[in-house]
C-alpha positions in Angstrom: -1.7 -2.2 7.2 0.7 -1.2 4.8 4.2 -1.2 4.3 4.7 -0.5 8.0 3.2 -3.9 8.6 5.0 -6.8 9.3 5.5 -7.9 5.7 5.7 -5.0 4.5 8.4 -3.5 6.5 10.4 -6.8 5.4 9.6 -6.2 1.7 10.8 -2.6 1.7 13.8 -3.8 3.5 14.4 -6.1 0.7 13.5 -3.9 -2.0 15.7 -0.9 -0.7 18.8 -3.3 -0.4 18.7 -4.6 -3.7 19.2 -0.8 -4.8 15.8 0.0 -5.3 13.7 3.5 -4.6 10.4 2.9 -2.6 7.5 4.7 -1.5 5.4 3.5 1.3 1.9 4.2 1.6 0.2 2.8 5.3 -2.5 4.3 6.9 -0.9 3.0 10.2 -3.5 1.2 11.7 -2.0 -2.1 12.5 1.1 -0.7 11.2 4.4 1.6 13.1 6.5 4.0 11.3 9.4 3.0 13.3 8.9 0.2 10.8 9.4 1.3 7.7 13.4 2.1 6.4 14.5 5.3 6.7 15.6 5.5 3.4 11.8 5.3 1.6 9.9 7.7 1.5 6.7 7.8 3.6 2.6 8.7 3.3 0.2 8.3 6.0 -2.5 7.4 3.9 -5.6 4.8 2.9 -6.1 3.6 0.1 -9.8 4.2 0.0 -9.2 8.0 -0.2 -8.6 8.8 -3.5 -7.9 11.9 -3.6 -5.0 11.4 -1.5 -3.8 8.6 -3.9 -4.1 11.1 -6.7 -1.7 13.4 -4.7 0.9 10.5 -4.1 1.0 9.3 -7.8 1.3 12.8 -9.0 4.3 13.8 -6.3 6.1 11.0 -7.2 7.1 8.8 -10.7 5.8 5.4 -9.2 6.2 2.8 -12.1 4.6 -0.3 -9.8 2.8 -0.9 -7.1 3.2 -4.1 -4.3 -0.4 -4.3 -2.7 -0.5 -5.8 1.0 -3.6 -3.8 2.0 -5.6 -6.4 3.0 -7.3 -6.9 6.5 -6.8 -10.7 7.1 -7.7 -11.5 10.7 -10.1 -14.3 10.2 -12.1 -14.1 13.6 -13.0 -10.1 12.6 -14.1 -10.9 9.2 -16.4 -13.2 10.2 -18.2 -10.9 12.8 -17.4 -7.7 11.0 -17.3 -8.7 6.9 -18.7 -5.1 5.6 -15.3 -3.8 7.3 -13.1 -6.0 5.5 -15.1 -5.8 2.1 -15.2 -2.1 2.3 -10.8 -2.3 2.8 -10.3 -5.2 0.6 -12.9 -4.8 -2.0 -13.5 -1.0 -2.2 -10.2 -0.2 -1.1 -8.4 -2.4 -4.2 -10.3 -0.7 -6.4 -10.2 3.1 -5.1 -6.3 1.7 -5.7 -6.6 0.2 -9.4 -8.7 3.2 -10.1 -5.7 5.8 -9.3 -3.2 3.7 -10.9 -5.2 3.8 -14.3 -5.7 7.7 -14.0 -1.9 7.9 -13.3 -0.5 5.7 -16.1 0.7 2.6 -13.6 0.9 -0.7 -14.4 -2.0 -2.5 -12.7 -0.1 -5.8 -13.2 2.6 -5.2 -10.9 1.2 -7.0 -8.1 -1.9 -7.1 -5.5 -1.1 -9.1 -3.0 -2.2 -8.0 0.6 -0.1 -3.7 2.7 1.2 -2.0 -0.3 4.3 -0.4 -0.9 5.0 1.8 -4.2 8.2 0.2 -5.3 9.9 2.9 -7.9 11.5 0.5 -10.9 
């Protein structure tokens, strides 16, 4: 799902080598751990729980936020769409809702697995 996803993994790798400090978020279920650098910082977590959100933004000073959370697999959306409205939908604004109770800029990007870049 998240930054231990495929894209994800490739973005922190990116991020981290041009000097900057990241926090990855995945809930690891179509993601690995092995995948994410050794030099972020890691929480298994989803992005529909809230209350685990609100425990992430107040442990560390995340500035903006890289959103790949999405499910995309065309074939399972179409025969199971409440699961991918409740992780797209719901889950982007469980995320949006955090980031406003937590000061962060909800402008810094939603794309699809998220990774908490620190500026």
């Amino acid at each position: 799902m998240g930054g231990a996803g495929y894209i994800g993994s490739h973005t922190v790798y990116e991020l981290i080598d041009a000097g900057r400090d990241v926090v990855v978020a995945d809930n690891l279920q179509t993601g690995f751990r092995a995948a994410v650098h050794p030099k972020a910082r890691f929480y298994q977590l989803d992005i529909r729980d809230r209350a685990a959100l609100d425990v992430l933004f107040q442990a560390e000073k995340i500035d903006g936020v890289i959103h790949f959370t999405a499910s995309s697999q065309e074939g399972e959306s179409m025969s199971d769409p409440l699961k991918y409205y409740d992780n797209n939908l719901y889950g982007t604004m469980v995320l949006l809702q955090a980031m406003v109770a937590h000061g962060v800029d909800t402008k810094s990007g939603l794309l699809s697995t998220w990774i908490l870049e620190l500026l």
